[in-house]
N, C-alpha and C positions, 0 to 999 in steps of 0.2 A: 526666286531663282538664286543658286547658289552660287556663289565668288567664282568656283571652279568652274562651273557648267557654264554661267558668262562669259569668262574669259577663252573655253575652248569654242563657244559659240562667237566671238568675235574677235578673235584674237586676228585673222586675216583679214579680216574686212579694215581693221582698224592698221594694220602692218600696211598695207596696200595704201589706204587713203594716204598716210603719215609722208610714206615715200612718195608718193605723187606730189603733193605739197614741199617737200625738199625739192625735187626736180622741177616744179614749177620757179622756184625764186631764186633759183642759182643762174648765174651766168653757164648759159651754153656755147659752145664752139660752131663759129663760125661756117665748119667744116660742110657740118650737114644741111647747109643750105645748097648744095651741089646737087644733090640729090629730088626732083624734080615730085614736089606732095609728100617730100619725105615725115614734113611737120604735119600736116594734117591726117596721115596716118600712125602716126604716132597719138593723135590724139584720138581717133577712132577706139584705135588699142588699148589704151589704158582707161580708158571711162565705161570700155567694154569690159574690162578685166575688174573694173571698180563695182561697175551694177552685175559682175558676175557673181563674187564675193556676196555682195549685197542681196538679191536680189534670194538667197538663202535662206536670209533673217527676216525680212520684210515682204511686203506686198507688194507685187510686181508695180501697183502704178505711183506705190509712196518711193520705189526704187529709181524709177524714172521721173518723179519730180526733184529725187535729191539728186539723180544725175545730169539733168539741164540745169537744176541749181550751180550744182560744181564746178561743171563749166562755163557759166556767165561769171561765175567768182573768181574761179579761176585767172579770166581773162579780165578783170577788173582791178586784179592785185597787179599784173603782167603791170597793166597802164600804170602803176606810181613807180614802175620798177624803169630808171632809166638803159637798163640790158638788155631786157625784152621788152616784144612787140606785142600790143592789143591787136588783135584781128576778130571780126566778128563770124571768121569764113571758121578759126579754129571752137569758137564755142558752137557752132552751126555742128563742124565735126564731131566733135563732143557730145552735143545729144545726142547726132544720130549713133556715136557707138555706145549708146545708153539703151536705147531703142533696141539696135540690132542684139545685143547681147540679151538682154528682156526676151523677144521674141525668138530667139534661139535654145536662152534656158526652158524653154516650155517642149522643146525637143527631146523626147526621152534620149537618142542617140548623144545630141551634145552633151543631158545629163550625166550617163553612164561613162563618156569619155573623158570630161574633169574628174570623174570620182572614180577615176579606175583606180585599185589597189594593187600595189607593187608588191606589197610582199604581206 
């Protein structure tokens, strides 16, 4: 495979992972604790959004073993971080939007609807 065809074949998947990783080990605001599952939808969303990416390049179930991976890791960096909080309720959310995003891309309509082209 060529440098080019790599990089436009992973250029997202790896933009996505990198940014979720910043956002995992920064201090978050307070704020959105007000917000009643605000965090645990948040992590549906973005592991959904990471094995959506993913789930492109690889094999739907090498997709969902590196997205339960991600998020027990995830939540294991959390724990040396004295900011944020280990909860095992957010890695439990994190599979399952590992899962749901897997069993959705197999939908031609969710296909067609990431990949619509604008112009």
């Amino acid at each position: 495979m060529r440098f080019s065809s790599w990089l436009k074949a992973w250029f997202w998947p790896d933009l996505v992972i990198v940014t979720v990783f910043v956002l995992t080990v920064i201090p978050m605001p307070q704020e959105t604790a007000r917000i009643p599952f605000f965090d645990k939808i948040g992590h549906i969303l973005y592991t959904g959004l990471i094995a959506t990416v993913l789930v492109r390049q690889v094999r739907p179930w090498k997709t969902i073993v590196a997205g339960i991976c991600l998020s027990i890791g995830i939540e294991l960096i959390q724990y040396f971080l004295p900011w944020r909080e280990c909860e095992a309720a957010d890695a439990i959310c994190g599979s399952v939007g590992t899962v749901l995003a897997v069993v959705l891309y197999r939908a031609r309509w969710y296909r067609e609807t990431l990949e619509l082209r604008l112009w």
